[in-house]
BAVOGU-208522 format. One record per residue (C-alpha): x, y, z. Coordinates in steps of 0.1 Angstrom, whole numbers, plus 2048, in hexadecimal, padded with zeros to 3 digits. Layout:
BEGIN
ATOM   X   Y   Z
ATOM   X   Y   Z
...
REM end
This chain:
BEGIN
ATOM   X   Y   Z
ATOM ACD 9EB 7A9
ATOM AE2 9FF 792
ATOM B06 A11 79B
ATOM B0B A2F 7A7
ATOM B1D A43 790
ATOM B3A A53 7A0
ATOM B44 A76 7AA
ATOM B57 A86 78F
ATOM B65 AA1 7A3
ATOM B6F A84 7C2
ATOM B7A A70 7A9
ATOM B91 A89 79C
ATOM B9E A96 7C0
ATOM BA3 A6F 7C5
ATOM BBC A69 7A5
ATOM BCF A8C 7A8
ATOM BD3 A81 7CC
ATOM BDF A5E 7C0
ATOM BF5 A6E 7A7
ATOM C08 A85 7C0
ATOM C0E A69 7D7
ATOM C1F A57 7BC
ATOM C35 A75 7B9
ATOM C3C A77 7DA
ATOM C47 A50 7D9
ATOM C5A A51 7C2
ATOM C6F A6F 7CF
ATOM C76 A5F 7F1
ATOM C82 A42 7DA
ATOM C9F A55 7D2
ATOM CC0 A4E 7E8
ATOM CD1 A6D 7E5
ATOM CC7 A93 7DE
ATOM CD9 A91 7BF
ATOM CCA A70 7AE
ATOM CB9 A77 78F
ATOM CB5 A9F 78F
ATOM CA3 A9D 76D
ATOM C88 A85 77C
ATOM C83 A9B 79A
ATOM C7A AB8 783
ATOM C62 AA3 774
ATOM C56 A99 795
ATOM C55 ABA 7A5
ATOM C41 ACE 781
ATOM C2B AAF 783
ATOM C22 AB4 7A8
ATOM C18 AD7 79F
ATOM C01 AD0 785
ATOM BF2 AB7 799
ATOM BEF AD1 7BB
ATOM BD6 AE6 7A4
ATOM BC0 AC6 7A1
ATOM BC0 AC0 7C5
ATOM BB8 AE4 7CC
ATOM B9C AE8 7B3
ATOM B8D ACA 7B3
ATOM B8A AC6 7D7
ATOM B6D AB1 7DF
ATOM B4A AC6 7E8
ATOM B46 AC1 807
ATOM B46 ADD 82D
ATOM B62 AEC 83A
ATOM B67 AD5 856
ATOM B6C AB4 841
ATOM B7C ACC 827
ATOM B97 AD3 843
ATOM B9A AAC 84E
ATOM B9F AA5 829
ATOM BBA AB9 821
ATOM BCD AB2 840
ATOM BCA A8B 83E
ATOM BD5 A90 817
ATOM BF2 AA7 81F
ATOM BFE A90 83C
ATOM BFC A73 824
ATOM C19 A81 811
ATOM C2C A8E 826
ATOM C2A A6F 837
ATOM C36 A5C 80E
ATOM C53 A79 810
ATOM C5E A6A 832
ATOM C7D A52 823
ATOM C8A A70 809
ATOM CAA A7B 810
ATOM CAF A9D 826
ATOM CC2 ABC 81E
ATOM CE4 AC2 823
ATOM CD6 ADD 838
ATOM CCD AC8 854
ATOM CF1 AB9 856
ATOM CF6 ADD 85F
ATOM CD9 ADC 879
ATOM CE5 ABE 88B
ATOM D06 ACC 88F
ATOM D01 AEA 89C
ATOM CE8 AE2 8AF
ATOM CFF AC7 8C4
ATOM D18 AE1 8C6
ATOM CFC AF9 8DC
ATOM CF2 ADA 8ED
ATOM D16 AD7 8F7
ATOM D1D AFE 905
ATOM D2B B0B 8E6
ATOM D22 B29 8D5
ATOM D20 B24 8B3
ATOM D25 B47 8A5
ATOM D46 B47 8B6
ATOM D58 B36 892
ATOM D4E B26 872
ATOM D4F AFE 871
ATOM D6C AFB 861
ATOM D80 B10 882
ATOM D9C AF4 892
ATOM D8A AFD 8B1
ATOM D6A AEA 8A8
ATOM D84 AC9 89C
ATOM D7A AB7 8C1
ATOM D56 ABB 8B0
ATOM D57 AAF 88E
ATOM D48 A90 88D
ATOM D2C A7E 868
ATOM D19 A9E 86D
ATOM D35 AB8 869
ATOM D47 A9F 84B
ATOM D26 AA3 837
ATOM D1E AC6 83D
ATOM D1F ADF 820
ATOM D34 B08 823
ATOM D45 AFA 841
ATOM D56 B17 83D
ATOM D3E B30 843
ATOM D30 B40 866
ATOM D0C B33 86B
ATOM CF0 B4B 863
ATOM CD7 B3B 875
ATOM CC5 B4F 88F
ATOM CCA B49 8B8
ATOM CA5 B3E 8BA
ATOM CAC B27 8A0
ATOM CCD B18 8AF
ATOM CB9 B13 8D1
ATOM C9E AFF 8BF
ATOM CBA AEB 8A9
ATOM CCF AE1 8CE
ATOM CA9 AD4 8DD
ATOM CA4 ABF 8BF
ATOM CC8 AB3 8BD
ATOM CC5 AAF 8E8
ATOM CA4 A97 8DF
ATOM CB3 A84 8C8
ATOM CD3 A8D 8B1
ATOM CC8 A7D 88E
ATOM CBE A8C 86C
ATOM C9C A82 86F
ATOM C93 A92 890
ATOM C9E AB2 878
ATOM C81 AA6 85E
ATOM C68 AA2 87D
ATOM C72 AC5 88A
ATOM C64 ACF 864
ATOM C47 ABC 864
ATOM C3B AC7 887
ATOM C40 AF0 876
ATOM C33 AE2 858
ATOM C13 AD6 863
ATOM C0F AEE 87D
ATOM C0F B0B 864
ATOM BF3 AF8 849
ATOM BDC AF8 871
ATOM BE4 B1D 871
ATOM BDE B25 84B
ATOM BB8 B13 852
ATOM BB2 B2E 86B
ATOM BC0 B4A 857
ATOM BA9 B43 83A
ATOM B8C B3C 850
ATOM B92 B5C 85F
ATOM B91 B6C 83E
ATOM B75 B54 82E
ATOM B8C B4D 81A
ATOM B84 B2A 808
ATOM B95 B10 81B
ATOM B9D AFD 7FD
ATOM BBB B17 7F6
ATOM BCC B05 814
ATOM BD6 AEA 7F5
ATOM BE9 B06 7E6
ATOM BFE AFE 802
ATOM BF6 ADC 80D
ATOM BFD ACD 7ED
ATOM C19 AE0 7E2
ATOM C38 AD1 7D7
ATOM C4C AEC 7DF
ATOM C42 AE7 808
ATOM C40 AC3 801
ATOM C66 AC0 7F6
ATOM C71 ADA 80F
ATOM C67 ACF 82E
ATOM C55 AAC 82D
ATOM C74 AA0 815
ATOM C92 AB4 81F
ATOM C8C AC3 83D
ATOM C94 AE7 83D
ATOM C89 AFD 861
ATOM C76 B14 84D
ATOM C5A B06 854
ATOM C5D B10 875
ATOM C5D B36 86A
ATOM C3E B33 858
ATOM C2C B22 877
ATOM C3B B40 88D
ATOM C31 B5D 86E
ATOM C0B B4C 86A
ATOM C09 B4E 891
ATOM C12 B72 88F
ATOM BFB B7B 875
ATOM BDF B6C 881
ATOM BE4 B81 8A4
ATOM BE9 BA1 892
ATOM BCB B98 87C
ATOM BB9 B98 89F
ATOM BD0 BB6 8AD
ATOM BDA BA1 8C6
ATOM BFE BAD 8D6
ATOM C0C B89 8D6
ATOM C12 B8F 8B3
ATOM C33 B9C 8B6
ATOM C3B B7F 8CD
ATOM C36 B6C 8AD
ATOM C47 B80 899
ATOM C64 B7F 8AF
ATOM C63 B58 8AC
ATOM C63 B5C 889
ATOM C83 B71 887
ATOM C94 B5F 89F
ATOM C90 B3B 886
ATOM C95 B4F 869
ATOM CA6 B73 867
ATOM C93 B79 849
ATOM C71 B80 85B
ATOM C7F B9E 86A
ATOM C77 BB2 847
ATOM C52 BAC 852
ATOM C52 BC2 870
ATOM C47 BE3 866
ATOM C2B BD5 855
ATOM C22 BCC 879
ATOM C26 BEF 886
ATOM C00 BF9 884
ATOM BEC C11 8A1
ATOM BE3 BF3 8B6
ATOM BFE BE0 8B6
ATOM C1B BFB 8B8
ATOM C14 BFC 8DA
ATOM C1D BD8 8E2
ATOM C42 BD4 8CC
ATOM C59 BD7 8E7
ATOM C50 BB0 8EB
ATOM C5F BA9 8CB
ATOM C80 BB9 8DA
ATOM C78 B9F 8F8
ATOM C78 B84 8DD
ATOM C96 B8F 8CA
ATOM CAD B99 8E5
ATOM CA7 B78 902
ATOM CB2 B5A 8EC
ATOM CD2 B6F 8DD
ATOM CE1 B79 8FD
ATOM CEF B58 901
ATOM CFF B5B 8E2
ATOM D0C B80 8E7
ATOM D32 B7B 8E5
ATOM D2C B6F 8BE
ATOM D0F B84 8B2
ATOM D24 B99 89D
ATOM D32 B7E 88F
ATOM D13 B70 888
ATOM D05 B92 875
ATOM D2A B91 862
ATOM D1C B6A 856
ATOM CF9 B78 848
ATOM D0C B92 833
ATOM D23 B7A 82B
ATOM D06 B61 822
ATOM CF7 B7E 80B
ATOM D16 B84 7F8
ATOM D1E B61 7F5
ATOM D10 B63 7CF
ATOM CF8 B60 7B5
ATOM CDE B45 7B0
ATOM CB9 B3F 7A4
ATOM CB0 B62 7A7
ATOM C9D B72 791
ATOM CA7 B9A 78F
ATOM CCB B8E 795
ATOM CC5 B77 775
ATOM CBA B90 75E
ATOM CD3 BAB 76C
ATOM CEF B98 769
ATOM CE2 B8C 742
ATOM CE2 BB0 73C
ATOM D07 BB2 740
ATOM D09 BC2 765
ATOM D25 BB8 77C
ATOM D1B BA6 79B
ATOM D21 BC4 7B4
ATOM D0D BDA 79D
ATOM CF2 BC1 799
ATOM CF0 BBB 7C5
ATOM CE9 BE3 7C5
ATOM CD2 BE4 7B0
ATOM CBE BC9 7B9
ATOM CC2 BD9 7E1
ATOM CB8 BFC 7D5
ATOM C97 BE6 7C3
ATOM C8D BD0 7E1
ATOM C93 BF2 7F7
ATOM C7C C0B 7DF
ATOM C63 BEA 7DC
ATOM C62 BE2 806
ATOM C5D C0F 80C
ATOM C3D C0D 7F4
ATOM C31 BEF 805
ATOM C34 BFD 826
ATOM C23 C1C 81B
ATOM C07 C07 811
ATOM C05 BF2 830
ATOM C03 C13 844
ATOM BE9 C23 82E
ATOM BD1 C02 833
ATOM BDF BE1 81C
ATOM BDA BC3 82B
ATOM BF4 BB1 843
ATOM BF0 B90 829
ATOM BF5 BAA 809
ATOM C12 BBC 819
ATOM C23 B9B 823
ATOM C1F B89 805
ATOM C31 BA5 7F5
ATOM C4A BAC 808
ATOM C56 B88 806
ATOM C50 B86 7E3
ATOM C63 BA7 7DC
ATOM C80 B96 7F6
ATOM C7F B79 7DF
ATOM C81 B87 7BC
ATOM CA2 BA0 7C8
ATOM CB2 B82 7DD
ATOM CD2 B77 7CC
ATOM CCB B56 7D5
ATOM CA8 B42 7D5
ATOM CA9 B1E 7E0
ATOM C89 B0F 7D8
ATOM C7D B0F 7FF
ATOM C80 B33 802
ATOM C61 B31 7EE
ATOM C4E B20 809
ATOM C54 B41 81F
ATOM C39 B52 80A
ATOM C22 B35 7FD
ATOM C07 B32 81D
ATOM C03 B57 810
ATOM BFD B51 7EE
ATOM BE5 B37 7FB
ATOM BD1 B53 809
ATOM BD6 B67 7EC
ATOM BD7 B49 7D0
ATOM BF4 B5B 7B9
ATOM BF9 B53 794
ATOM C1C B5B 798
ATOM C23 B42 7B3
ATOM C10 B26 7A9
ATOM C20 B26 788
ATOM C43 B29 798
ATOM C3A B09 7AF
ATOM C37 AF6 790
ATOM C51 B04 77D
ATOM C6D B08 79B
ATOM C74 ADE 791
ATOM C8F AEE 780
ATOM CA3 AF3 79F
ATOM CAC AD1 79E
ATOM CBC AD7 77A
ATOM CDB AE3 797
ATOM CE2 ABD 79B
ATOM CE0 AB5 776
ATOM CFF ACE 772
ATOM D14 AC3 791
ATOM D15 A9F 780
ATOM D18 AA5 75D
ATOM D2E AC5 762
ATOM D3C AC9 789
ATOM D2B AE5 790
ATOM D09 AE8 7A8
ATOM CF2 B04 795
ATOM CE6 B0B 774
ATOM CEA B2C 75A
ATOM CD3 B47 750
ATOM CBE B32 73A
ATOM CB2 B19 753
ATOM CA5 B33 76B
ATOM C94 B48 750
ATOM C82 B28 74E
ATOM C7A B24 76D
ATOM C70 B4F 772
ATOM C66 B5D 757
ATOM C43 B4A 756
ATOM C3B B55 77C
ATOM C45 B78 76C
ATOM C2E B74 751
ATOM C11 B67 767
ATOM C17 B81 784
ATOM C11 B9C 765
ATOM BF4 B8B 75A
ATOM BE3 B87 77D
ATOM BED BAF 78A
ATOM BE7 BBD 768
ATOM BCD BD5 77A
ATOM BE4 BDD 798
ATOM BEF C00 788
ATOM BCC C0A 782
ATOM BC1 BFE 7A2
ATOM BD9 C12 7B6
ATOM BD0 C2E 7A5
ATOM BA7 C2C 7AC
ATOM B9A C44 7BE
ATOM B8F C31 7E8
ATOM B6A C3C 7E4
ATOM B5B C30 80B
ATOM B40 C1A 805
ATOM B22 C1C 818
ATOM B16 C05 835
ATOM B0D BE2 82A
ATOM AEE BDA 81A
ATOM AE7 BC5 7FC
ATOM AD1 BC5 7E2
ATOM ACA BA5 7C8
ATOM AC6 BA7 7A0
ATOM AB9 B89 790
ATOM AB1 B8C 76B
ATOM A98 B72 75C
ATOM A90 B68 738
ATOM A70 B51 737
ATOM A78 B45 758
ATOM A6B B22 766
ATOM A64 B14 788
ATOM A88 B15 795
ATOM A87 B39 797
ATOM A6A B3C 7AD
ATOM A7A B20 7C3
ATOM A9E B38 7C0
ATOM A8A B55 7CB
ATOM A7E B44 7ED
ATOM A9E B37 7F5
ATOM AAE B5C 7F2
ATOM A92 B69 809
ATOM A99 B4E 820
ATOM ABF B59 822
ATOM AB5 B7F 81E
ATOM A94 B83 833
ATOM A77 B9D 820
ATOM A8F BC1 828
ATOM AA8 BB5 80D
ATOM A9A BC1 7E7
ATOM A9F BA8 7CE
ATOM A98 BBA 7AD
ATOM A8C B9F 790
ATOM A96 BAF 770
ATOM A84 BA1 74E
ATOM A91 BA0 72B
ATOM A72 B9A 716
ATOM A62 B76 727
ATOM A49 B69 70A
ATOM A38 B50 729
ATOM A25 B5A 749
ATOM A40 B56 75F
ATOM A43 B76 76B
ATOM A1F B70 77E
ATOM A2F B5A 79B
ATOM A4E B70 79E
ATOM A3C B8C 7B1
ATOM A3A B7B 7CF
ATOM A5F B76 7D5
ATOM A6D B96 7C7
ATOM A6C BB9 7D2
ATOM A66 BC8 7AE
ATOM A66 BBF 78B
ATOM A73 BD0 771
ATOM A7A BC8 74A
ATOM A99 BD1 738
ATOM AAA BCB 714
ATOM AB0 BA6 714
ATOM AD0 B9D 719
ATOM ADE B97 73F
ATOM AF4 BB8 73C
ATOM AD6 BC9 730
ATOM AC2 BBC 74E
ATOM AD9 BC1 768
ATOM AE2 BE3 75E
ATOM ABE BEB 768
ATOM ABF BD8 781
ATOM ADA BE7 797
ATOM ACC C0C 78C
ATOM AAA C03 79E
ATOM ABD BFC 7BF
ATOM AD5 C10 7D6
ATOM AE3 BF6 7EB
ATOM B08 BFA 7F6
ATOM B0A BCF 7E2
ATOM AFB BC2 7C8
ATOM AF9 B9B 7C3
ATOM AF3 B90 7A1
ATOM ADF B71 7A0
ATOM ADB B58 781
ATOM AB6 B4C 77F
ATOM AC3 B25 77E
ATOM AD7 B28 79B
ATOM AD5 B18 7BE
ATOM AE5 B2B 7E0
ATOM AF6 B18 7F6
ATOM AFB B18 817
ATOM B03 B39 82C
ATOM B08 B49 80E
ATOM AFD B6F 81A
ATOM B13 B6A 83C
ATOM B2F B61 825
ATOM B26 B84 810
ATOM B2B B96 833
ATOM B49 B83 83D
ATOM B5F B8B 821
ATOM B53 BB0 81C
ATOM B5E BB7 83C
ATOM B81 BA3 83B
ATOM B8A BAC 811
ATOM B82 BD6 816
ATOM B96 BD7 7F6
ATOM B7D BC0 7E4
ATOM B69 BCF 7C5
ATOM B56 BB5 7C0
ATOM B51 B8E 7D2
ATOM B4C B6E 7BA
ATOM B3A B4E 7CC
ATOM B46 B33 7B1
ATOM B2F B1D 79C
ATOM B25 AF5 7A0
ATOM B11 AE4 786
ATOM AF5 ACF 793
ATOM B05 AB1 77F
ATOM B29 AAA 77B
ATOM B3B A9E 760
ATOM B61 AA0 756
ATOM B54 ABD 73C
ATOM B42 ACE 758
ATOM B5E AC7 772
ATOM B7B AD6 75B
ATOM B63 AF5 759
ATOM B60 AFD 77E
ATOM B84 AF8 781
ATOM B8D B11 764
ATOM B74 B2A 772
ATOM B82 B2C 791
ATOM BA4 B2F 786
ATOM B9C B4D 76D
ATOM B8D B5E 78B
ATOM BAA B57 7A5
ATOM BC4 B5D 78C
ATOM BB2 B75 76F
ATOM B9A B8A 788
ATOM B83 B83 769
ATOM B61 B71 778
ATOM B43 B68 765
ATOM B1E B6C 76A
ATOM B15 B4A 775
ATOM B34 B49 792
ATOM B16 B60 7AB
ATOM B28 B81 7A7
ATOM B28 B98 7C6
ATOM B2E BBE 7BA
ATOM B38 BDF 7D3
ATOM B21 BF7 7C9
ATOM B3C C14 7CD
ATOM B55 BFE 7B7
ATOM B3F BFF 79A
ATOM B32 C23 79A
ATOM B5B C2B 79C
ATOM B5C C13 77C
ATOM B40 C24 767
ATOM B25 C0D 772
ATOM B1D BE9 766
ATOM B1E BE4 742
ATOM AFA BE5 72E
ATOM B06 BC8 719
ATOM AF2 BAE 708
ATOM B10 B96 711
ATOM B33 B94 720
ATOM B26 BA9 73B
ATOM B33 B96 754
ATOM B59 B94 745
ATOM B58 BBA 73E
ATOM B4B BC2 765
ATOM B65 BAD 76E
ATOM B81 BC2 75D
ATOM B70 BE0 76B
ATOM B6E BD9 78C
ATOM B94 BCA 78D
ATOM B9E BEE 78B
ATOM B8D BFA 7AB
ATOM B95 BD9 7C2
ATOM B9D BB7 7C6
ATOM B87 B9E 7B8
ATOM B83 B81 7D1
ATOM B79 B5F 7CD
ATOM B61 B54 7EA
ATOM B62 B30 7E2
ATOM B41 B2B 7ED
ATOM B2F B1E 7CE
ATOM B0D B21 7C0
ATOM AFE B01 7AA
ATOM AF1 B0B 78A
ATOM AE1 AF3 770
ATOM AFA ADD 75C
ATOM AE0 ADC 741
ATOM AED AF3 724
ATOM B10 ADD 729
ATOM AFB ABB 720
ATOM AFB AC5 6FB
ATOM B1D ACA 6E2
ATOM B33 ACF 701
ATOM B55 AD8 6ED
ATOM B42 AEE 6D1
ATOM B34 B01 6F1
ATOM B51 B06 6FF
ATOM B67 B0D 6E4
ATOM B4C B2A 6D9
ATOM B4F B38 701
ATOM B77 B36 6FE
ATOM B73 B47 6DC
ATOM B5C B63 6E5
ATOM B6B B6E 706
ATOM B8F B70 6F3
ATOM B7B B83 6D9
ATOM B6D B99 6EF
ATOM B8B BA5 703
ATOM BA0 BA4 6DF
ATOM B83 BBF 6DA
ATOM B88 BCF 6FB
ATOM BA9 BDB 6F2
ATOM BA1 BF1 6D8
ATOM B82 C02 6F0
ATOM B66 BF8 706
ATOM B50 C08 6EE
ATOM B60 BF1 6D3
ATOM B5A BD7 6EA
ATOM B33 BDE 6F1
ATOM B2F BDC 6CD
ATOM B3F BBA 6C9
ATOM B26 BAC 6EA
ATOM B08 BB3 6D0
ATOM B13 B9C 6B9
ATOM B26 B86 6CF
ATOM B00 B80 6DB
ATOM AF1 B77 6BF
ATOM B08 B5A 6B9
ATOM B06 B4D 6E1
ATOM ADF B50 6DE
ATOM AD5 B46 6B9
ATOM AB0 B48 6C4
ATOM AB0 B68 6CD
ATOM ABD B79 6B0
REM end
């Protein structure tokens, strides 16, 4: 009995999954947080190549094994990260949190105050800015004295973590399922090294916040009031969350806010005698210096003097957290909002150690970010700090280092939002009550259409018009189509051509666009219904492509597509495009192109909404790969540069190109 050839796409989950175990291995095998810096940065890039394989390549199988699958594999390394060494943080955390335990208020002095000196014990000795009044939050301390209560070691501090940790990957599942939002994002994540070295390696609390900020979201998401009992949780782990909360002041959950006062106000009065000092320690913590940051980096490059580079970069986060507001209040998203207003936070902060990134990154998971996924790889450069503090005896690194590390996410952040400004200036045209319409064109089509054309009734029922458009068909196909379709209609050939006519012959509110050699999959209309209702903003909805049969070629392809439509908002024909009726009237319609139809709608649309990524694949036929894979796609990668090289001059320019452009993708047609 022959073998069983094996699954290319497991396969490949199985080896990146291999690969970032080794990673995490061999970071835990490190004594010391300043062993080998230059190997860590090697470690950490390499990790974040290797997350894109284990979100992409995810195995195809339902949601509830999907789920299983990425918890067991992020466990797994967390669990490998278990012997690294912790922060110097937690030295901090243990501390203080025996000092609570013991009556003390902690706000009362710095470490370093005589009146501590009964105190000072391993903990206190390896502790880093003794010197300095905490600026950790009352909820925070109360958490820290439990832990230290339970049992006073470091790695009680690194199970505190892992319990937020884990916690917060549970509520990032229900977030994206809420949104039906692919679940395989939860990798971006899961998988990150950035999370992975923060909390499963050194053990910061933020992982706490994030639990507490997920929990909020999700309860505002279903305007429940406990949200700002959340929220309050949040601030009180990390005083950073409190910039969040008047993107929670909407009309149904105003009403409820005095709990967060609740939240905010029990846990501190304890603590009441050294709250001011406590405040006077987070403005001391601000000023404290320069580090990592990205504004502050170029500023300062420029010549500006550190005073004058903290104003400006106050007056920037101040004028960038007003327009965010504005745009919560007006109807952006809670997950848009957020993500902003942390990653506006971020990019002003004078200092950015690598786990403040994790504050934003379950976000970015729900909104997979360019930006941030390149930083996660690139941010290995942080530990470049150790490198100097043994080769020069100073912790950090200059200008040059962290324009390595920034100015790629700036690049990529330009690249992904190049149609923000547009897009904020559209005209909000209300789209009409929900009802689709299908367009499938056909070109001497075979059996597998008619066999297409009952499963979309199935899904669809007979009230739904599916409008079969032909291009010329020289065989007698078009006889058995009747039964299936609601009309049929003949076009130009060439798919823009057909579905140009297409959508003119219907008036439904969506139009899905249908490739004759595809295959639905399950749930697929529900999943249409879902996500218009959850993404308002959305211009048009992209299922993602499978190919029947899978080979490296073919798996390398699926991966690329996706990631041009996450990152690019540029989607192509056979990815089951969903379109917003009102989007693409406010666009100037759908191109009537021979070709590239589907890359030019895709830049059209981007200007009137948010192109989201169902995840939710079709399978189309594998069987134009089988032949002169590399020519093929060398000739795709050459003609979609072309064409958007083209694009820049006009779309008319652009138009013209698509007729010849066709005549070299489809020889015999010429």
């Amino acid at each position: 009995m022959p073998k069983q050839a094996p699954n290319i796409r497991n396969l490949a989950w199985g080896i990146c999954l291999g690969m970032s175990a080794l990673a995490c291995i061999a970071w835990s095998a490190f004594p010391m947080l300043e062993s080998a810096p230059l190997v860590r940065v090697g470690l950490f890039s390499a990790s974040g190549v290797i997350m894109l394989g284990l979100v992409f390549f995810l195995p195809n199988i339902n949601t509830r094994d999907a789920r299983r699958l990425i918890l067991g594999a992020a466990v797994l390394l967390r669990l490998l990260l278990w012997p690294a060494p912790v922060s110097d943080d937690v030295q901090r955390y243990l501390w203080e949190g025996k000092l609570v335990h013991s009556g003390e208020n902690p706000y009362s002095a710095p470490a370093s105050d005589p009146r501590w000196e009964k105190h000072r014990d391993a903990f206190w000795q390896a502790m880093n800015h003794r010197d300095r009044a905490t600026a950790y939050p009352p909820g925070i301390q109360w958490v820290m004295a439990a832990t230290s209560a339970i049992h006073p070691s470091l790695m009680s501090f690194k199970v505190l973590a892992l319990i937020g940790d884990i916690t917060a990957l549970l509520l990032l599942f229900t977030l994206l399922t809420l949104y039906s939002a692919p679940l395989k994002w939860a990798g971006f994540y899961a998988f990150n090294p950035i999370v992975l070295i923060a909390f499963a390696a050194e053990a910061h609390f933020d992982s706490l916040m994030i639990a507490a900020m997920l929990a909020a979201m999700i309860a505002a998401s279903r305007n429940k009031s406990s949200a700002w009992l959340w929220l309050g949780v949040a601030i009180q782990i990390k005083l950073v969350c409190i910039i969040l909360v008047p993107l929670f002041l909407t009309r149904r959950l105003l009403p409820a806010s005095w709990l967060l006062l609740l939240v905010l106000i029990l846990p501190s009065l304890p603590f009441h005698s050294g709250l001011a000092e406590w405040l006077h320690g987070v403005k001391n913590f601000t000023d404290s210096g320069a580090f990592n940051a990205p504004l502050h980096t170029l500023l300062a490059a420029i010549g500006l003097s550190f005073d004058g580079v903290r104003t400006l970069s106050t007056i920037t986060f101040c004028a960038c957290a007003l327009t965010i507001c504005i745009a919560r209040w007006r109807g952006a998203s809670l997950i848009d909002s957020t993500l902003w207003m942390l990653g506006s936070l971020l990019v002003c902060s004078p200092i950015i150690h690598f786990w403040y990134l994790t504050w934003l990154l379950p976000l970015a998971a729900m909104r997979p970010s360019f930006a941030w996924t390149t930083l996660s790889i690139t941010m290995g450069g942080y530990f470049i700090a150790w490198h100097t503090l043994a080769t020069a005896g100073w912790w950090g690194y200059g200008h040059a280092v962290a324009a390595v590390i920034w100015l790629p996410c700036l690049i990529a952040g330009i690249v992904q939002h190049r149609f923000l400004p547009s897009r904020r200036k559209a005209k909000r045209t209300p789209s009409k009550p929900f009802d689709l319409a299908v367009v499938l064109p056909v070109l001497n089509a075979g059996s597998e259409v008619i066999s297409l054309l009952g499963k979309l009734r199935a899904e669809l029922g007979e009230n739904t018009p599916i409008v079969v458009v032909d291009g010329g068909s020289k065989n007698d196909s078009l006889d058995h189509l009747a039964h299936g379709a609601t009309s049929l209609i003949h076009a130009p050939r060439g798919r823009g051509n057909q579905i140009a006519a297409g959508i003119a012959a219907t008036d439904s509110s969506w139009i899905l666009i249908v490739h004759a050699d595809s295959t639905p999959p399950g749930a697929w209309f529900a999943n249409i219904q879902n996500s218009q209702t959850f993404s308002p903003d959305a211009s048009m909805l992209v299922f993602g492509q499978r190919f029947d049969h899978t080979h490296p070629g073919t798996l390398f392809i699926e991966a690329l597509n996706e990631m041009r439509v996450i990152f690019g908002s540029v989607a192509f024909g056979d990815q089951t495009m969903v379109i917003r009726r009102a989007a693409l009237d406010a666009a100037g319609g759908f191109p009537a192109q021979p070709l590239m139809e589907d890359v030019e709608v895709s830049m059209r649309l981007a200007t009137q909404g948010r192109i989201v990524y169902l995840g939710n694949e079709w399978t189309l036929s594998a069987r134009k790969w089988n032949k002169d894979f590399g020519k093929r796609v060398g000739m795709i990668v050459r003609l979609v540069a072309s064409y958007q090289l083209a694009r820049l001059k006009s779309q008319a320019h652009a138009a013209a190109a698509s007729e010849k452009m066709y005549r070299i993708y489809y020889p015999e047609n010429r």
